[in-house]
N, C-alpha and C positions, 0 to 999 in steps of 0.2 A: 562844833560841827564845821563852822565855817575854815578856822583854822587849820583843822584834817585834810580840809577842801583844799586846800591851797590860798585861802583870802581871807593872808592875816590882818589886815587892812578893812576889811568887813567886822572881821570879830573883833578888832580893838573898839570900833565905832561901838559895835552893841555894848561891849565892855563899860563902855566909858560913859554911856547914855543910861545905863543903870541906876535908878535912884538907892536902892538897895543891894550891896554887894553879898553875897553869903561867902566861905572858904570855899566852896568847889567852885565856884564862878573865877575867882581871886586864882586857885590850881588851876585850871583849865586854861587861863590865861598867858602864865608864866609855861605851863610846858608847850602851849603853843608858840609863843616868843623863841622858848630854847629849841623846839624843832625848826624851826624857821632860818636858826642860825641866829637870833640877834640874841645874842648874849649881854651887852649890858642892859636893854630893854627888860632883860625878864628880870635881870638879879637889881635891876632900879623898881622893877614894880614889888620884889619881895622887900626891899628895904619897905617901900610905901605901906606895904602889909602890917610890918613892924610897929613903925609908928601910928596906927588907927590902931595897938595894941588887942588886934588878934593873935591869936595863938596857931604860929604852923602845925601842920600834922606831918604826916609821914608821906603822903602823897604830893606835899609840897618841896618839899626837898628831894625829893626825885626827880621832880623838875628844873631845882635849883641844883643840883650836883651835876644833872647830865647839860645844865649851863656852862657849866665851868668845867665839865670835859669838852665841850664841844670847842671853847676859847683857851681851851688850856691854860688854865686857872690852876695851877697845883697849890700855891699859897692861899689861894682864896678858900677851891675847894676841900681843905684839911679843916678850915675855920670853921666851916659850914656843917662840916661832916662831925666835927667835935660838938658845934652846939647843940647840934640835936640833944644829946645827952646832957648836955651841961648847964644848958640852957632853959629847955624843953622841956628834959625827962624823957624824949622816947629812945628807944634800941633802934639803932641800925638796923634794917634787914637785907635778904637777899642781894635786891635792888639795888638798894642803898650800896654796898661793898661791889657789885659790880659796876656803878657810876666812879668809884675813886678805882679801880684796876683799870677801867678804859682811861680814867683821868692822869694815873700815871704812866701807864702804855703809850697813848698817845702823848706824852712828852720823855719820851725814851727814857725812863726809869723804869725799867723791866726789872730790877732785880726787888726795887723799892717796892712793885708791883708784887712782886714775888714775897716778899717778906711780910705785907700786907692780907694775901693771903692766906699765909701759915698760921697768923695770929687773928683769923676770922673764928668769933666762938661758935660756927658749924661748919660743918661739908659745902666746899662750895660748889655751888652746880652748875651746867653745863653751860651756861651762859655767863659765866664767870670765868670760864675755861677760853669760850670762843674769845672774848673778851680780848682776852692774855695773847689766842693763839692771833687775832688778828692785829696786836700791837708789834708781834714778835715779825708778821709778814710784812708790815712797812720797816721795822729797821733793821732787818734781816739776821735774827739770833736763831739762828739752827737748834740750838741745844736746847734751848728753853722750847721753841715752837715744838718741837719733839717732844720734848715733855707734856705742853699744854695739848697735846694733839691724843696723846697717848689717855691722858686722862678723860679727854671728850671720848675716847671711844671705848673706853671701860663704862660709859653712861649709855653711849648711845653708841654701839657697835654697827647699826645699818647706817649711820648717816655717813655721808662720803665726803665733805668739807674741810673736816681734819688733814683726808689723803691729799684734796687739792693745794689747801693753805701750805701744805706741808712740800708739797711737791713745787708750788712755788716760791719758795724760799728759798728751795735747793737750786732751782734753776736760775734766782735771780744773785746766789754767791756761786755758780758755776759749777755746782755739783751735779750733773747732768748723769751720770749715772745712778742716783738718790735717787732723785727727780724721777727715773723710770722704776723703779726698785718700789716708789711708793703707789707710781702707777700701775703697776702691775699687782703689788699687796689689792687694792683696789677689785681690781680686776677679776682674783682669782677670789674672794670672797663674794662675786658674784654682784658686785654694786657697781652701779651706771648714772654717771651726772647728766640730771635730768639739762636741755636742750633749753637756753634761757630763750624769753617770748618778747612778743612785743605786741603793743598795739595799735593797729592804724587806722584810723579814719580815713572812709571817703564814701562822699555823696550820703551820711547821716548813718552810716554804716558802719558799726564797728566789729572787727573780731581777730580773735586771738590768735598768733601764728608764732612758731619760733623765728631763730636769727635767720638762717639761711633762707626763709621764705620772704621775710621782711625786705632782706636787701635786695633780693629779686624782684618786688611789687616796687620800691622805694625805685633800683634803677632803669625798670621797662616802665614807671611814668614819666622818671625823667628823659630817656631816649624816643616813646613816644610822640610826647609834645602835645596828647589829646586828652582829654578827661580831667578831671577833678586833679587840686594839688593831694598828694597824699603828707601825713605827716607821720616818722618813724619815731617815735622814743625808744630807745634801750633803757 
């Protein structure tokens, strides 16, 4: 809980004060580390796992694999992703094969990504897809994002993230007529990206508004000069 919270700092303390550890205390920890960003932190406490010879499960190594995507680990995370089997005994799932596609995406082996998986033993699904499409939109592979894009919406046809991912890629290697071409596919099937929110405080008060209301509250406090600070997150 505390981890979710933002106070990985809290939950290490309860962690660590634990006279009795069980496996989902031991998971809960490590994917809090790995959402956190501390990557050696979590893949040092599964080492620790190791030798008090427990037995990982399946849920632990989804928090160790999305470790070693998040620090781009590809040597590491092949190691990880092999023992399960080799070590273990368990099958990869789902999850599992989308932690090594965001792991080799985000270190620009798109095709490595690609090849991995064609030799996944099921259909891979939509967040395997996104996966792919959002590795292809930081190092801008047109052809492949097309593809991944094409296949997220063979699953999910209403969703509109394919058109924008897609539309951004175009725009960011200068295909600007694409770029509209996918906005307009968009368009004409009748889908509308919804208006991202924010939330701000003031005087113990919070509620929910999109961008353009936000900046509007965030800059008539500040030209103000009266009342409460507000605070914007995107």
């Amino acid at each position: 809980m505390y981890a979710k919270c933002g106070s990985i700092y809290s939950s290490f303390t309860i962690f660590d004060s634990m006279s009795e550890r069980d496996l989902i205390s031991w998971n809960a920890m490590i994917t809090g580390l790995s959402r956190h960003g501390l990557v050696k932190q979590a893949l040092g406490l599964f080492d620790q796992l190791q030798k008090l010879d427990m037995k990982p499960d399946e849920f632990t190594f989804i928090g160790v694999l999305a470790s070693c995507s998040r620090g781009g680990l590809v040597a590491e995370g092949w190691e990880y992703f092999n023992m399960m089997t080799e070590v273990y005994g368990l099958k990869p799932g789902m999850e599992h094969c989308g932690c090594m596609v965001d792991l080799l995406g985000r270190s620009n082996k798109l095709h490595e990504a690609m090849e991995f998986i064609a030799t996944m033993p099921f259909e891979p699904d939509c967040l395997v897809w996104e996966a792919m499409l959002a590795s292809c939109k930081v190092h801008g592979d047109a052809e492949l994002a097309k593809y991944a894009a094409k296949k997220m919406l063979e699953m999910k046809p209403e969703d509109v993230s394919p058109y924008i991912s897609l539309s951004t890629v175009y725009a960011f290697m200068g295909f600007w007529d694409k770029k509209g071409s996918e906005r307009d596919k968009m368009r004409s099937r009748g889908l509308q990206k919804e208006p991202g929110k924010s939330w701000v405080d003031a005087s113990l008060c919070s509620e929910a508004m999109n961008e353009r209301e936000a900046e509007r509250v965030a800059v008539n406090s500040k030209c103000d000069g009266e009342g409460e600070d507000f605070i914007v997150s995107c």
